[in-house]
N, C-alpha and C positions, 0 to 999 in steps of 0.2 A: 396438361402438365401441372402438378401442383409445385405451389413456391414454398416455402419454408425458409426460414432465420437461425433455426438450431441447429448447432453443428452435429451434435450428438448427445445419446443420452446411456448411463451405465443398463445393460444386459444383466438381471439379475439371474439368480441362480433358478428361483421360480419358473419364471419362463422357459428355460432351457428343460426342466423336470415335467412340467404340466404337455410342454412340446414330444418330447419324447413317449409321452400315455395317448398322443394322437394314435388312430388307426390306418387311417387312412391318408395318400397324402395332400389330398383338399382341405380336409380339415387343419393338416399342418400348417399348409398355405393358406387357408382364412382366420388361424390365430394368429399367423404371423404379421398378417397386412393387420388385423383391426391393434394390434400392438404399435405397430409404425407410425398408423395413422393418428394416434390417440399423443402419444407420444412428441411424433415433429408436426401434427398439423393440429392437437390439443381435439380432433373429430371425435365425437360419441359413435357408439358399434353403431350397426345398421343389422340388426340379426334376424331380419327379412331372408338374405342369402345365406347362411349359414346353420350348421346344423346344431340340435340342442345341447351338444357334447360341447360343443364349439363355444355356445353360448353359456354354458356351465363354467368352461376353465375360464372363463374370459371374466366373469364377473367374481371368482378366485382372485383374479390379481388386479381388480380395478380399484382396491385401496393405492397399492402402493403406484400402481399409473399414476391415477388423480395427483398422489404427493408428488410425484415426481414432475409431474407437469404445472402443476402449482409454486412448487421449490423457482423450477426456468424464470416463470415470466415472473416472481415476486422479485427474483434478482435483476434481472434485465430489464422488468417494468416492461413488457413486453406479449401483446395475448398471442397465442399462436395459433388460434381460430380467427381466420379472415373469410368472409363468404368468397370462394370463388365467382368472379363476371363471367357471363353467357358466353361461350367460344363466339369465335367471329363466324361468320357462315359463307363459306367458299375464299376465306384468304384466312391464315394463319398466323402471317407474319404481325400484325399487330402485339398477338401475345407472345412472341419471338421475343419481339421489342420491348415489352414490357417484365419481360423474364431478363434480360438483357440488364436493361435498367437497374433492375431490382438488384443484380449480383455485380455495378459496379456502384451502388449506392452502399453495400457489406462491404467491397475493400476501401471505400474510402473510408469506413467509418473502422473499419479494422485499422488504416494507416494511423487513425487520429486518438485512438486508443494506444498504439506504439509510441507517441513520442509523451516519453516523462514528461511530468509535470514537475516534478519536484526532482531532477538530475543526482545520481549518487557523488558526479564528479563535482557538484558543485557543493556540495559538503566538504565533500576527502580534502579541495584548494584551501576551502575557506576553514577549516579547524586548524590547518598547519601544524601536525604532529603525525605523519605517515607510516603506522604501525599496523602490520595486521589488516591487508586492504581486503583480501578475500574474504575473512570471517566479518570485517566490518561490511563490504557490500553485501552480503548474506544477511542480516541483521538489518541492514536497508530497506532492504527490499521485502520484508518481512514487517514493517510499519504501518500503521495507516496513513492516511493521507492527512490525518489533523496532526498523529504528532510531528512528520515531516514539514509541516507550515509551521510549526508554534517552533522546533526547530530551525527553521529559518527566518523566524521573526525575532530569538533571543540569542543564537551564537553568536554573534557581533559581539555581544558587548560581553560574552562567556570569554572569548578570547581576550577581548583587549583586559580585562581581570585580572589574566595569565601571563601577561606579557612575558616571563622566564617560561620558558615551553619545558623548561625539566618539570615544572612545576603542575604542569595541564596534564588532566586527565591523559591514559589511552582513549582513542578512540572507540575501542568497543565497548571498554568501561563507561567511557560516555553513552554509549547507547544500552548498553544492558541498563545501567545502573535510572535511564530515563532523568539524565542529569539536566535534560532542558526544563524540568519544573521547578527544579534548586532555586534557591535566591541567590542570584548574585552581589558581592559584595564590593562597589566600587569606591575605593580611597578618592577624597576628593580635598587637595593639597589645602584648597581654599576655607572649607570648612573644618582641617586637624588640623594643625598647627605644627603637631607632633609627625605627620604624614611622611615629610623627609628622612624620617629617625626612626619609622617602620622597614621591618624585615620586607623584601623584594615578593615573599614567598606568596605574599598576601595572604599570613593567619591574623596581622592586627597585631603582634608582638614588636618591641625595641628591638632594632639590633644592637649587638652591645658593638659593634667595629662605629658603624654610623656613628653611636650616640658619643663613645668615647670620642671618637675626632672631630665630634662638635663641642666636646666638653670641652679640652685643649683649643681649639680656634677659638672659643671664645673669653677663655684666661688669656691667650698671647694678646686677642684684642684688649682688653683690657687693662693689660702692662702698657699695650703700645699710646693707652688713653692715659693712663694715669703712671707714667715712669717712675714718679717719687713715691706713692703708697706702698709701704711697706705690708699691706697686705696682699697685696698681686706680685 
């Protein structure tokens, strides 16, 4: 029994056309196995068994094999030629066992593939503006894995920014818009002076409500220090 890692691979249209100019149906069936084998076990032809017709179409579509076998294992990082070991001789069950192995060492690594790395729910909590959840998981999950880290390494301090949530982006706006590269701008009371007398909105503008009711508190102080100056 042979083992293989690939679940599948696209049926082009070629195959199906070159398949149908068979005559016979051995040759059907010996284009079809050296296509399978080239494919999920990455095997070169053996066209020792097979007839020259057979070995004509076959090398018609061993560009796009090759790519397509090449494509698998440069994303998987993964060769899909492994020499097969010698069967055992009068017991079986070794390579039972070893076939065994092999398909539950694929779902484990399929379970560990399933759990996010970077969770959409733990975005959706942590932005605190809950608009648009489906078009925004959609757009998540459509990320790569660096902007989803550099996203969770700068919305912290996106939020606290915003503290007036009228004022914070949409969420999908946030993500279309790739708002985790922005600079944020954090008011810091201790370095403006003026900080308290800034609009909430956080553009860096006066309020004129603040500022006039700091003008008046600080004229009534002023009476209440000097009661006889006739200029307060």
């Amino acid at each position: 029994m042979k083992l293989t890692k690939r679940k599948g691979f696209n049926f082009m249209r070629s195959y199906k056309d070159t398949y149908e100019l068979m005559q016979t149906d051995k040759d059907k069936a010996d284009f079809m196995r050296l296509i399978i084998d080239k494919q999920f076990y990455g095997m070169e032809p053996d066209f020792k068994t097979v007839s020259p017709f057979v070995q004509l179409a076959y090398t018609g579509q061993k560009h796009s094999l090759d790519k397509s076998v090449k494509g698998y294992e440069d994303k998987t990082r993964t060769k899909l030629f492994v020499p097969l070991e010698a069967p055992f001789e009068g017991n079986s069950k070794p390579l039972v066992d070893s076939f065994e192995q092999e398909q539950e060492k694929e779902q484990e690594k399929e379970q560990v593939q399933d759990v996010e790395i970077h969770p959409f729910e733990d975005f959706w909590n942590s932005y605190g503006k809950k608009i648009n959840r489906p078009k925004c998981l959609a757009k998540w999950n459509r990320l790569k894995d660096s902007d989803k880290e550099k996203i969770k390494s700068t919305l912290k301090k996106y939020v606290n920014s915003t503290s007036d949530v009228q004022f914070r982006k949409n969420p999908l706006t946030y993500l279309n818009n790739q708002s985790w590269d922005d600079d944020v701008i954090v008011q810091d009371s201790e370095k403006d002076p003026l900080a308290h007398l800034k609009s909430d909105s956080g553009n860096g503008k006066l309020d004129p409500d603040k500022y006039m009711a700091a003008h008046f508190a600080h004229l009534n102080g002023l009476k209440e220090e000097f009661p006889h100056d006739p200029n307060y």
